[in-house]
C-alpha positions in Angstrom: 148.6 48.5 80.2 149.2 46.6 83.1 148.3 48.2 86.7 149.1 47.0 89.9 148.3 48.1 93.5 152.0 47.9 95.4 152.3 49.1 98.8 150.0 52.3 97.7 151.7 53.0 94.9 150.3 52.1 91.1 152.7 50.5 89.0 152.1 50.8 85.4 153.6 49.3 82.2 155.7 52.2 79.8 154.0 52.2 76.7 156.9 52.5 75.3 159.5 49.6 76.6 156.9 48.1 78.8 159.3 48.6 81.4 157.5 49.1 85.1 157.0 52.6 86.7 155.8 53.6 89.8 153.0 56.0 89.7 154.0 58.9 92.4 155.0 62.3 92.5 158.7 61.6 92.0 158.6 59.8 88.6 158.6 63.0 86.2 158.1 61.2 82.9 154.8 58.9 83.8 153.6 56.9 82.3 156.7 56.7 80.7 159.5 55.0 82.4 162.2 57.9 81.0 162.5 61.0 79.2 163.5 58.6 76.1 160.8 56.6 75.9 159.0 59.9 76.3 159.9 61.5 73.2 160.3 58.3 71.4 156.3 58.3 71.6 156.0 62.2 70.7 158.0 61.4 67.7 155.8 58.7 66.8 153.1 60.8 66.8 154.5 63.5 65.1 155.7 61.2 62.2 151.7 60.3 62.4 152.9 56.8 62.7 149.9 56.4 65.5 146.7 58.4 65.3 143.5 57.8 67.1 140.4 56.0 65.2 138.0 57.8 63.7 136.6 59.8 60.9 138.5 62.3 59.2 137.7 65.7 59.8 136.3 68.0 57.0 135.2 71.6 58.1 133.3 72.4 54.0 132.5 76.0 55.1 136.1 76.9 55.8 137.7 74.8 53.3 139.7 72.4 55.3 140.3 69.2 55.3 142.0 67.8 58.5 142.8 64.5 56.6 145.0 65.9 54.1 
């Protein structure tokens, strides 16, 4: 993610589209540059399409198994 000082304001790169966004109060979806982008991301997680590194997660006294 690029980030940028400009005239106070941060600008970031949507994770998404890469498009640029302003970091301030008036851009309701950041980091994302729309409410698209936005819940093309949610989906992707949903869909489990990205997940974050690690080990999976058993729990042996309750019986579950996170990685299933």
């Amino acid at each position: 993610m690029s980030a940028e000082k400009n005239n106070k304001n941060l600008i970031v790169s949507c994770p998404t589209c890469q498009e640029d966004v302003v970091w301030n109060a008036q851009q309701t979806f950041k980091p994302f540059c729309s409410e698209r982008c936005k819940l093309i991301d949610l989906g992707e997680w949903a869909a489990e399409e990205k997940r974050i590194p690690g080990e999976p997660v058993y729990y042996p006294e309750q019986g579950i198994d996170y990685d299933s």
